[in-house]
N, C-alpha and C positions, 0 to 999 in steps of 0.2 A: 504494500500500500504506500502512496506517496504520502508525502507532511499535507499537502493542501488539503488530502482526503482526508486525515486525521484530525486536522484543525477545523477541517467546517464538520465533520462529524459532532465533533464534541461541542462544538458551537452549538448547533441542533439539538443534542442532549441537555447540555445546561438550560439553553431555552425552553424547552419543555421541561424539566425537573422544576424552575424557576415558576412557568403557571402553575405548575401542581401542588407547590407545598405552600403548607396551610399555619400562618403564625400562630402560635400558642401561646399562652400565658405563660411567662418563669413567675415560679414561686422561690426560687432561690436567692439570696443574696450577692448583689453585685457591688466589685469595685471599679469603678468606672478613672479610668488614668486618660485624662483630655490635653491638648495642647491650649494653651489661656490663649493666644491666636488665631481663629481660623481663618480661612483663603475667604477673599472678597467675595461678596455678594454671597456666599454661603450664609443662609439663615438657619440656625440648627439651633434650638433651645440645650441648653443645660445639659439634659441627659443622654443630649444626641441619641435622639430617638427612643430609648431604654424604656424610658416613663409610660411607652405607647402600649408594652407587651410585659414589663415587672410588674409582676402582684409581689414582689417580696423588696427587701430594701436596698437602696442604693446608696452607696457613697463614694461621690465623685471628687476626684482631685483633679487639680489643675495644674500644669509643668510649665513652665515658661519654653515659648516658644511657638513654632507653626508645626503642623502636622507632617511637613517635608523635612525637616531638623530635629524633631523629638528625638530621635536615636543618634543625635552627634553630640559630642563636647561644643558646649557644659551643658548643654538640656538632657542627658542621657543621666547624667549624674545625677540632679533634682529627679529625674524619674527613679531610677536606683533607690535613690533616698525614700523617695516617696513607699514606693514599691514593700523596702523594709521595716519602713514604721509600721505599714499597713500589716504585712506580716506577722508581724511581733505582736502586732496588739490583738491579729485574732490569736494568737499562739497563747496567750495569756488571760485570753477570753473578755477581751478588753475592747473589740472591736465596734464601734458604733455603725451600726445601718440604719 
């Protein structure tokens, strides 16, 4: 099989997987790790979308930086950071959602 055939196969697959599945509610607890920047004209509330489909709690942190940098020095670090308090405080049962 050639790559073209392979690439728009699965183009056609995702597209079809895409109409068929069906959002559900999470009941789970999420930590939500955001860029405090995002890209122009991007209107996305707070939970970036989360709040649409969480029945359980969320707690969002905010990293300095844009969604294209988040994983470079120094925004990766404040993420890191972030990341391990969050950690630690469920470790300790300490975690607020």
């Amino acid at each position: 099989m050639s790559m073209p055939y392979i690439l728009e196969s699965l183009t056609l697959e995702h597209d079809r997987m895409a109409e068929e599945y069906k959002i559900r509610p999470y009941g789970g607890e999420v930590a939500l790790f955001r860029a405090s920047k995002q890209l122009h004209g991007l209107v996305a509330d707070r939970s970036l979308g989360w709040s649409n489909i969480l029945v359980g709690n969320l707690n969002v942190y905010e990293v300095p930086g844009h969604q294209q940098n988040l994983l470079l020095d120094p925004n990766v670090r404040r993420l890191a950071q972030s990341l391990t308090a969050h950690l630690l405080r469920v470790q300790q049962g300490l975690a607020v959602f």
